[in-house]
C-alpha positions in Angstrom: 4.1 -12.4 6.2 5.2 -9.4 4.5 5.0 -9.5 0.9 9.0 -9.2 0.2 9.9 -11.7 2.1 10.8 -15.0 1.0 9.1 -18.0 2.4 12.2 -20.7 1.7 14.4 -17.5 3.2 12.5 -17.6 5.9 12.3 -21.0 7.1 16.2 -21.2 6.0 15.7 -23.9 2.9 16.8 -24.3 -0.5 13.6 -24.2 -3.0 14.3 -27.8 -3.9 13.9 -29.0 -0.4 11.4 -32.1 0.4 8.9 -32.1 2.5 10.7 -33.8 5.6 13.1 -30.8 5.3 10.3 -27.8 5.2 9.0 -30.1 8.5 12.4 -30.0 10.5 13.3 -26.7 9.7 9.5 -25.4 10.7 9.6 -27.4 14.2 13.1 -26.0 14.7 12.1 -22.1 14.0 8.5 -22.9 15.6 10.6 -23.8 19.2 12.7 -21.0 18.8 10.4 -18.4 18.0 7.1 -19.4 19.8 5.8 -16.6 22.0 5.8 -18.6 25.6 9.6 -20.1 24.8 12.0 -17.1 23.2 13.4 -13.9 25.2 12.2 -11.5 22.0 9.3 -9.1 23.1 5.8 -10.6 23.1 4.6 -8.3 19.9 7.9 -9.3 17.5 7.9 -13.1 18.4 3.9 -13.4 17.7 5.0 -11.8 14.5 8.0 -13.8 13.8 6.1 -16.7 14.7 3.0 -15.7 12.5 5.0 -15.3 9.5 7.1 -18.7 10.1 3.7 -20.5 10.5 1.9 -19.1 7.1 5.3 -19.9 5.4 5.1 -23.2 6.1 1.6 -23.8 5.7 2.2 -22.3 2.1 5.3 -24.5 1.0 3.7 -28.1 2.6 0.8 -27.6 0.5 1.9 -28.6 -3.3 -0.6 -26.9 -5.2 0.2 -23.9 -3.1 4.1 -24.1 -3.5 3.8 -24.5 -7.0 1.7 -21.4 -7.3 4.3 -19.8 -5.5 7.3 -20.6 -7.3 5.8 -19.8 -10.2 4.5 -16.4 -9.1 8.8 -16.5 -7.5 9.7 -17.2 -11.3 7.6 -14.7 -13.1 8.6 -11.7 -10.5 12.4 -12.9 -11.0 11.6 -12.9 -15.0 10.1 -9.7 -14.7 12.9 -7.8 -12.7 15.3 -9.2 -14.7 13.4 -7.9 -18.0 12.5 -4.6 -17.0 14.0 -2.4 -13.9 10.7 -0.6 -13.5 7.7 -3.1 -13.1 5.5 -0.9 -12.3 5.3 0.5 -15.8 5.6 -2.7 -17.3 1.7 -2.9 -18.1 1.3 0.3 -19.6 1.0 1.1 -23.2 1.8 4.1 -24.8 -1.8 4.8 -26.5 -2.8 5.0 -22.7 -0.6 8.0 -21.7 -2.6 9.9 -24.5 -5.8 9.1 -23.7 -5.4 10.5 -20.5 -4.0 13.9 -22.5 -7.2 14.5 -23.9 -8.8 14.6 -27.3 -9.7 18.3 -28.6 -13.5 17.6 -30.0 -15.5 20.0 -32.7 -17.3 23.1 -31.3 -21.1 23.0 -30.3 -23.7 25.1 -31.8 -24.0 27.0 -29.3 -20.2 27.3 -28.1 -19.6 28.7 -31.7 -22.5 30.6 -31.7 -20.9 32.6 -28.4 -17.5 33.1 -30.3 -19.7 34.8 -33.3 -21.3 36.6 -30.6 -17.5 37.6 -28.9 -16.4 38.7 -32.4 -19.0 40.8 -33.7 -18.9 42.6 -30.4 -15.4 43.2 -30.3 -16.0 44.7 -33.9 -18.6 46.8 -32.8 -16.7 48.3 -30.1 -14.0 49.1 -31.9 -16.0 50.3 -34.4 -18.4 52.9 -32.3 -14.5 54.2 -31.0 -13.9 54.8 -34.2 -16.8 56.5 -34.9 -17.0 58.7 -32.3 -13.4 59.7 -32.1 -14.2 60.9 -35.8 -17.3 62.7 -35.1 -15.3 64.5 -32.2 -12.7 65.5 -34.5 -9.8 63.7 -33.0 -6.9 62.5 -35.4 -6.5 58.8 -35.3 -3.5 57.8 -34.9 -2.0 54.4 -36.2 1.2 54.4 -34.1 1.1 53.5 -31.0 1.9 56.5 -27.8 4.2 55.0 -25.9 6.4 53.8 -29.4 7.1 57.5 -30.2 
């Protein structure tokens, strides 16, 4: 049976019918739908006749059929509440967590960042330094500015 279907829908009775009502109308699809008596193709009427047979069996048992109709009840109450279900169940503090959480530095991941820093000081630094002793003028605006 597939799972939007409705069993009372598909046996073609209200959800307040009695049990000599679920019988009749079972016998009545089970004779039209069997495999060796209808004219459908083999594959749909084992099918059809499948899904008639575990629809039945569901609503004759009552501590099945009330399972169901309350599972019927809740989905109804849930549609009816919300028009996306699927996102019923989720909490905003979730949608976060999956974000991430920025943590403190390690030792050693702040000792790399001292280590990135002094020798991008340094660099700069021996340029400096060496543009001096060769005598060039430094020059604090930019080439392609001017």
């Amino acid at each position: 049976m597939t799972p939007s279907s409705n069993c009372y829908e598909l046996l073609g009775v209200s959800p307040t019918a009695n049990n000599a009502e679920l019988r009749k109308a079972f016998r009545q699809l089970s004779k039209r739908l069997h495999p060796d008596t209808t004219s459908l193709p083999s594959g749909e009427a084992t099918r059809q006749f499948q899904n008639v047979c575990e629809a039945y069996d569901l609503l004759s048992d009552p501590v099945l059929r009330a399972n169901y109709d309350l599972s019927i009840e809740k989905d109804n109450n849930l549609m009816s509440q919300n028009k996306e279900p699927y996102l019923t169940n989720i909490k905003p503090v979730q949608f976060s967590k999956s974000i991430g959480v920025r943590r403190p530095l390690s030792g050693g991941e702040l000792f790399s960042l001292l280590l990135l820093i002094t020798s991008i000081i340094l660099s700069l630094a021996l340029g400096v330094f060496i543009a001096l002793l060769r005598g060039v003028n430094l020059e604090f605006t930019p080439s392609w500015l001017i």
